[in-house]
C-alpha positions in Angstrom: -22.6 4.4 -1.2 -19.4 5.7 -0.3 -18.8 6.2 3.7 -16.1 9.2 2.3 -16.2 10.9 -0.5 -14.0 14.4 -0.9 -14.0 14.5 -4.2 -10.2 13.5 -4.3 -10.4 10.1 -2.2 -13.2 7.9 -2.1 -13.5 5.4 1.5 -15.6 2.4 0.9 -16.8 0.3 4.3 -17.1 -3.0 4.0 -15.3 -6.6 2.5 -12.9 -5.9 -1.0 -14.0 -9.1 -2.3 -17.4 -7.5 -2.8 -16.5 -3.8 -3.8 -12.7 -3.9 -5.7 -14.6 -5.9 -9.1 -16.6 -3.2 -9.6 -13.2 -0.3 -9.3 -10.8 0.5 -12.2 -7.5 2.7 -11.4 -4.2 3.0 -12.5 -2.2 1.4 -9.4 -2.9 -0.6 -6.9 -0.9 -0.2 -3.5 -2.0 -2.0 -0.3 -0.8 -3.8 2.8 -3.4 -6.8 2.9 -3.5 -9.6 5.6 0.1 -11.1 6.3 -1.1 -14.8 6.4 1.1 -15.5 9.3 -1.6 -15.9 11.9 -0.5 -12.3 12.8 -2.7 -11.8 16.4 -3.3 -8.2 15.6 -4.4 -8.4 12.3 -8.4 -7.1 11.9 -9.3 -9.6 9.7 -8.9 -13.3 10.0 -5.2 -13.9 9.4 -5.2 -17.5 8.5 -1.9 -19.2 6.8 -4.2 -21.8 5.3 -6.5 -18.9 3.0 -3.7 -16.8 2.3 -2.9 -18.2 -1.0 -6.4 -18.1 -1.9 -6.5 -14.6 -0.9 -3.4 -13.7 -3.1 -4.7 -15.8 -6.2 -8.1 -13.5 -6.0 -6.3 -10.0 -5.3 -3.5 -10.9 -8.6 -6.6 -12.1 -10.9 -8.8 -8.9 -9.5 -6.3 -6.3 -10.0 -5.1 -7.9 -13.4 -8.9 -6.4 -13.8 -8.9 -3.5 -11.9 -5.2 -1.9 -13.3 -4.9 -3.7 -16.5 -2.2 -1.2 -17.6 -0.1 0.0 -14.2 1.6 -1.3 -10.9 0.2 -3.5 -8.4 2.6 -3.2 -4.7 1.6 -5.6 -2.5 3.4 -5.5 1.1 4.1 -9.4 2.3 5.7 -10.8 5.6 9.4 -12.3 5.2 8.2 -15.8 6.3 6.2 -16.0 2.8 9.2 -15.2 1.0 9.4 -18.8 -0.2 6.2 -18.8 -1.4 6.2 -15.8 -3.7 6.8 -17.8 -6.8 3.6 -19.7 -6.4 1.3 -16.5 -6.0 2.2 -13.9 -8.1 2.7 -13.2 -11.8 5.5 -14.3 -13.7 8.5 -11.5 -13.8 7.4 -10.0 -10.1 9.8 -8.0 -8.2 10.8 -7.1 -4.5 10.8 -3.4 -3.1 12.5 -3.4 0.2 10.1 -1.3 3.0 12.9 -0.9 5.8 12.7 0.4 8.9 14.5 2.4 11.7 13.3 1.1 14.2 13.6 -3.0 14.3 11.4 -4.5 16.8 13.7 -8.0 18.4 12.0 -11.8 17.8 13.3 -14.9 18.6 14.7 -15.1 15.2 18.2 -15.8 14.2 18.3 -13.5 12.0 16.0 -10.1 12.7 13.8 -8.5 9.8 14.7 -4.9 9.2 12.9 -4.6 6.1 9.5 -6.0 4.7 9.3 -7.4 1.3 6.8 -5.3 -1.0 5.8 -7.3 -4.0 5.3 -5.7 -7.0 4.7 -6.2 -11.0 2.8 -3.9 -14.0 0.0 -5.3 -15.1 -0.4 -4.7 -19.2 1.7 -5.2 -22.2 3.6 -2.1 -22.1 6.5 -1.1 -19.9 6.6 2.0 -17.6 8.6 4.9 -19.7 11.4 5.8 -17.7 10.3 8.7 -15.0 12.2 11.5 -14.9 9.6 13.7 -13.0 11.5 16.4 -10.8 11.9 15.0 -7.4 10.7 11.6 -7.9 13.5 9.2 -6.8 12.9 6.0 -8.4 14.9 3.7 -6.2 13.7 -0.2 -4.6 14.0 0.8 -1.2 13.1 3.4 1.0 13.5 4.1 5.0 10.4 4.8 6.7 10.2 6.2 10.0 8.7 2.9 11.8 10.0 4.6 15.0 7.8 7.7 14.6 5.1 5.7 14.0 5.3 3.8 17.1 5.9 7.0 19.2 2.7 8.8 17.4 0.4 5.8 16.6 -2.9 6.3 14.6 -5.1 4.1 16.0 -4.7 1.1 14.0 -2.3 -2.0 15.0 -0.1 -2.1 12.4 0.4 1.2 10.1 2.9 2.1 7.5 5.2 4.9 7.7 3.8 7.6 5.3 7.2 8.2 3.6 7.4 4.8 2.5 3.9 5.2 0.9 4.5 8.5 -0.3 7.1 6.8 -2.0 5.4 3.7 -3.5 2.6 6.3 -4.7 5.5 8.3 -6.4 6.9 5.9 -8.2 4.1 4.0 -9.3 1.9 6.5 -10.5 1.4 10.2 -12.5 -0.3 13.3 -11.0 -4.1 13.1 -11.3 -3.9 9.1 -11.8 -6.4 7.0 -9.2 -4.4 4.5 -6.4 -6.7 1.5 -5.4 -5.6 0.1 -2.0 -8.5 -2.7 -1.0 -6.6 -2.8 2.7 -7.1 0.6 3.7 -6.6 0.3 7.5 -5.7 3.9 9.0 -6.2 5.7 5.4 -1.9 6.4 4.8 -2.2 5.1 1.3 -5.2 7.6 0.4 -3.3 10.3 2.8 0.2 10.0 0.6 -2.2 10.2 -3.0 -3.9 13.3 -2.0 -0.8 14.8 -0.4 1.1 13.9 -4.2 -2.0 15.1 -6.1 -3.4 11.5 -7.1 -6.5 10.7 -6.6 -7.1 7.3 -4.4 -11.0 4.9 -3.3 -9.9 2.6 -0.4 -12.2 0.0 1.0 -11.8 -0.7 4.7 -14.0 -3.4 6.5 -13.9 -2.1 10.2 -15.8 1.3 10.3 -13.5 2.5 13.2 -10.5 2.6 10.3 -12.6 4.0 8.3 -13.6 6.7 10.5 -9.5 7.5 11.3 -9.0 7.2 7.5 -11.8 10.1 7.1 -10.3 12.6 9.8 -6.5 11.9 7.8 -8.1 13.2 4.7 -9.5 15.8 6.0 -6.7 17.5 7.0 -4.7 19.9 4.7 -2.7 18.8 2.2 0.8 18.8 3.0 4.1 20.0 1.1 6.4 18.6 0.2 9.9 19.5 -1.2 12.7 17.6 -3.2 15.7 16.4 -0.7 17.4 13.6 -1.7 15.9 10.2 -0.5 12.7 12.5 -0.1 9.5 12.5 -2.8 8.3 15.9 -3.6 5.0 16.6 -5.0 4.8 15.5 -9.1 
């Protein structure tokens, strides 16, 4: 039974590997685990599972979307390990940032690497939807997010998944994101006029993800480098 249900989104509480068979959709968009050993992370962020993680989540959503995009956000230490976990002909969207948080790295990350392929025989048609800016990168606002945080340890910037929800789906199409967390995938669907089932196994995300939703849907109009509502 679902723990939300507005007739738009759909929350599911509990593990992905038991609920996402059972979903279809048209997209798949989601920030799972970063398999880094990432201290913050809610579920059990091991370096050693992660590719068996990955291999499930590709075979899974090659059931799940057989005919759309699948964007998966990843952690730039992985980078040289894409080629051995996802399908052949996969492609990087740059998530950058505004805000970049210093590590003792040579070299700091000011973007994160979003994978991404279509699942299906067919390619995309070309969009040309009236404010939909159908770029590889976007800026998100990591410094907002930081200064107005939503409960959960490490959230997205909702124009970057307003964005990813753009571009990789139609009005009225269903978003699946098995990684819920705080709920701004399933925020950015209904706010575009998509409809979106997340599945979140720590109830208190679920319960943030619930309030998000409930809130009135928000507006949105067509600057550049912006994504208005298709």
């Amino acid at each position: 039974m679902p723990y939300f249900d507005d007739g738009q989104c759909v929350i599911y509480h509990g593990d992905c590997r038991e609920i996402l068979p059972s979903l279809t959709g048209d997209a798949l968009i989601s920030d799972p685990p970063f398999g880094i050993g990432f201290g913050r992370a809610t579920w059990a962020d091991s370096a050693q599972a992660y590719p068996e993680l990955m291999g499930w989540l590709v075979t899974t959503a090659a059931r799940c979307v057989p005919d759309g995009f699948v964007f998966l956000f990843q952690a730039m230490p992985n980078v040289g390990r894409f080629h051995e976990w996802f399908p052949a002909g996969w492609q990087l969207f740059a998530a950058c940032k505004n805000f970049v948080q210093m590590r003792p790295t040579e070299v700091q990350h000011a973007w994160d690497p979003v994978v991404y392929w279509r699942n299906g025989n067919g390619r995309a048609e070309h969009r040309k939807d009236a404010g939909v800016v159908t770029r590889d990168w976007h800026v998100g606002d990591v410094a907002g997010v930081l200064s107005s945080p939503v409960g959960h340890p490490c959230p997205r910037p909702s124009g970057t998944m307003l964005h990813l929800v753009a571009i990789g789906s139609r009005a009225g199409q269903t978003i699946l994101d098995p990684f819920m967390g705080s709920g701004t995938t399933l925020r950015a669907a209904k706010d575009l006029g998509r409809k979106a089932i997340g599945i979140e196994i720590e109830e208190r995300y679920c319960e943030i993800a619930a309030k998000r939703l409930a809130q009135q849907v928000l507006e949105f109009g067509g600057r550049d480098g912006d994504t208005a509502r298709a």
